[in-house]
N, C-alpha and C positions, 0 to 999 in steps of 0.2 A: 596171625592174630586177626580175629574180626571184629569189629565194632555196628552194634543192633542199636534199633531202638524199640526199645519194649515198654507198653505204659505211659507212654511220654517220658522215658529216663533212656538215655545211653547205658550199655553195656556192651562187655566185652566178651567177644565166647572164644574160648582156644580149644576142639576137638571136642565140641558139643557141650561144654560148661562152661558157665560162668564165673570168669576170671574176678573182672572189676565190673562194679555196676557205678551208677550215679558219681557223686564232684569226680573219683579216680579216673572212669572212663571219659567222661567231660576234660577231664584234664588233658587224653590222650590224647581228644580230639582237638582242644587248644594248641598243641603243639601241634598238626597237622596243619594249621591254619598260617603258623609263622614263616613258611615255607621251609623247611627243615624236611618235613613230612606231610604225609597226602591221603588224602581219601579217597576211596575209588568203589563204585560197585561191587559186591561181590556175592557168591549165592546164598548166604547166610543172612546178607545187610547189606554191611558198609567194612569195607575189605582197609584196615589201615596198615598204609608201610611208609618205610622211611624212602625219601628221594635222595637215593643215595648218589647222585650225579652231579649233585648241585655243584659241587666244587670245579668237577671238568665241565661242568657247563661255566663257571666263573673261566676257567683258565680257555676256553674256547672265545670268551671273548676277548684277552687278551692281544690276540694280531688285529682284529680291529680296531681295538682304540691306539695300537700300537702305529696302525697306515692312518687314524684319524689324525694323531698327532704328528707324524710327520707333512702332512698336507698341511698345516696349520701352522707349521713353522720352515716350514721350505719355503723358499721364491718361488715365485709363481710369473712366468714370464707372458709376461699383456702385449707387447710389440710385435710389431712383425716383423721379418725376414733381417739380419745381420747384414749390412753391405758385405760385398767376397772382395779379397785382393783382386787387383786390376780394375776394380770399379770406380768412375769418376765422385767425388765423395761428395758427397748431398751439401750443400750449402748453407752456411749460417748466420743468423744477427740476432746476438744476445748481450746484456747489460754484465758488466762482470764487479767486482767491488771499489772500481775505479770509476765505476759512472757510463762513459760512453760505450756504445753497442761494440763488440768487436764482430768482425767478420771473417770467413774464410777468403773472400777474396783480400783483405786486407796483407793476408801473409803467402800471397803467390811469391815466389821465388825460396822460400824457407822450407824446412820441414815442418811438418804440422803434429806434434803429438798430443792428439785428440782423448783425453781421458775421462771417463764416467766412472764415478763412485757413488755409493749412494747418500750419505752425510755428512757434514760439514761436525766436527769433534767426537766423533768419534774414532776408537783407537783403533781396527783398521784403517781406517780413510786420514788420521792423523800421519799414522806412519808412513803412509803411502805418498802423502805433500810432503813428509819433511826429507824421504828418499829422493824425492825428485828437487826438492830445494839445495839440497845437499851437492846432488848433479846438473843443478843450473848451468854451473861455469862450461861444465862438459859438452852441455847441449848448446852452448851459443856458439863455442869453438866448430860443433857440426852442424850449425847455420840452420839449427833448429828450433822454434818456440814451443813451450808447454801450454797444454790451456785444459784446464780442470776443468767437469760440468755435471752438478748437480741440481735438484729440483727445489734445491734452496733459493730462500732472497738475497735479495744481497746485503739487506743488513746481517745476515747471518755468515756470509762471505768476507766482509769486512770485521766483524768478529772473529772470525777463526782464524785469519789472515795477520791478524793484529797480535792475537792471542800466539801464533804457531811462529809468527817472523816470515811467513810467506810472501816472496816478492812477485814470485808470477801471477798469471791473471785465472781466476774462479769467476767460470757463466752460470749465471741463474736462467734456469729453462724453466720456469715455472708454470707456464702452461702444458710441458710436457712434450713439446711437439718435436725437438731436433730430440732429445732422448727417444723419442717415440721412431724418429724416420731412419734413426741408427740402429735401430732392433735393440734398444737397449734398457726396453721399459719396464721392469718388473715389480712384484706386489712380494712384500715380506710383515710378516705375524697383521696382513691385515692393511697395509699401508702402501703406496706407492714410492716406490724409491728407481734413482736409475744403478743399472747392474754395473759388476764391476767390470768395464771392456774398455778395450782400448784399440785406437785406430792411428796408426803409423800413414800421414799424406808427404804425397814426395811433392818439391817445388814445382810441381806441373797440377798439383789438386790429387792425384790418384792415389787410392789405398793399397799401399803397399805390403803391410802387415795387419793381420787384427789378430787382439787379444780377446781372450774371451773366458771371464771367472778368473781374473787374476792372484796373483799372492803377492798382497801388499809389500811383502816384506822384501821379495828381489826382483820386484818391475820392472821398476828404475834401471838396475844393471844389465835387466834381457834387452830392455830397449834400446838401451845405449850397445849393447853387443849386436844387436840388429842393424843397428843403425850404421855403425863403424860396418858392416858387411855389405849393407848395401850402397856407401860408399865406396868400396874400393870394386865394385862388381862393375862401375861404371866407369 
């Protein structure tokens, strides 16, 4: 099918006659225009077909918005380098929902289990305190303390503490720095939060274990199964 212009009117010629002329081929050519269909040169005129690709052009772009979306809702890790086992573990002083700074040198001679999650009530990071609340008793018998640490305030620690029945101590890093020196700093739908890891220190400061992307749900019991091994290794 071709479409002319003769006179100033559209028409359409199919094998040298005049199919449609005037509003009919006008109209042919209105639909060309909604992207449906297309007009093209041809040796007659104006050569009209349908684009008939549009749809696998639709489904072609599919896998992009499909890797856009995932980019967009994945973490996105901002920190640098993970401390590794055997490494002397970076040092810290931060405010927890009890008011005074705690430190790492404060719990020389204990186990240090060092944990980052990313927010304070939310229902991974809820489960995840109330596992470890749960195994309190376990970890003091293995001369060990907990210590939570997200980029929360601490009025936000003291609410969740309040609200969960939390007796161990939650650090606010809120300028992001010991999250930051842990490798632990990541960006999620957009936001900074710190990731889920975790750092096993033995009573000398050294990293003994790290966790890394944990599952809330049985941390608690791999650490304590860690923890009970490297006990008896010594």
């Amino acid at each position: 099918m071709t479409l002319a212009r003769r006179a100033g009117r559209i028409v359409e010629i199919r094998d040298g006659k005049i199919i449609r002329d005037g509003p009919a081929a006008e109209a042919a050519q209105g639909r060309a225009s909604n992207g449906r269909e297309r007009i093209r040169p041809g040796p007659n005129g104006l050569h009209f077909e349908t684009q008939s690709d549009n749809v696998s052009g639709v489904r072609r772009t599919q896998p992009f918005l499909l890797l856009l979306l995932l980019v967009l809702v994945s973490p996105v890790v901002l920190a640098g380098a993970i401390p590794a086992v055997g490494d002397k573990a970076p040092g810290f002083s931060l405010p927890s929902q009890e008011g005074p700074p705690v430190t790492l040198d404060q719990n020389k001679g204990k186990w240090v289990v060092l944990y980052f999650y990313p927010k304070d009530m939310t229902p991974g990071c809820t489960i995840e305190a109330h596992n470890f609340q749960r195994d309190l008793e376990k970890y003091t018998k293995a001369n060990a303390v907990v210590l939570g640490v997200s980029l929360d305030s601490v009025d936000s620690h003291k609410e969740f503490c309040t609200k969960e029945s939390l007796s161990f101590k939650l650090l606010s890093d809120a300028d992001r720095k010991v999250t930051t020196t842990y490798g632990s700093l990541t960006s999620y739908l957009g936001k900074e939060v710190a990731a889920r890891n975790t750092f096993l220190i033995d009573p000398a400061g050294v990293i003994r274990k790290v966790y890394v992307k944990v599952n809330p749900s049985a941390h608690s019991e791999d650490v304590l199964a860690d923890l009970g091994k490297l006990h008896a290794s010594k």
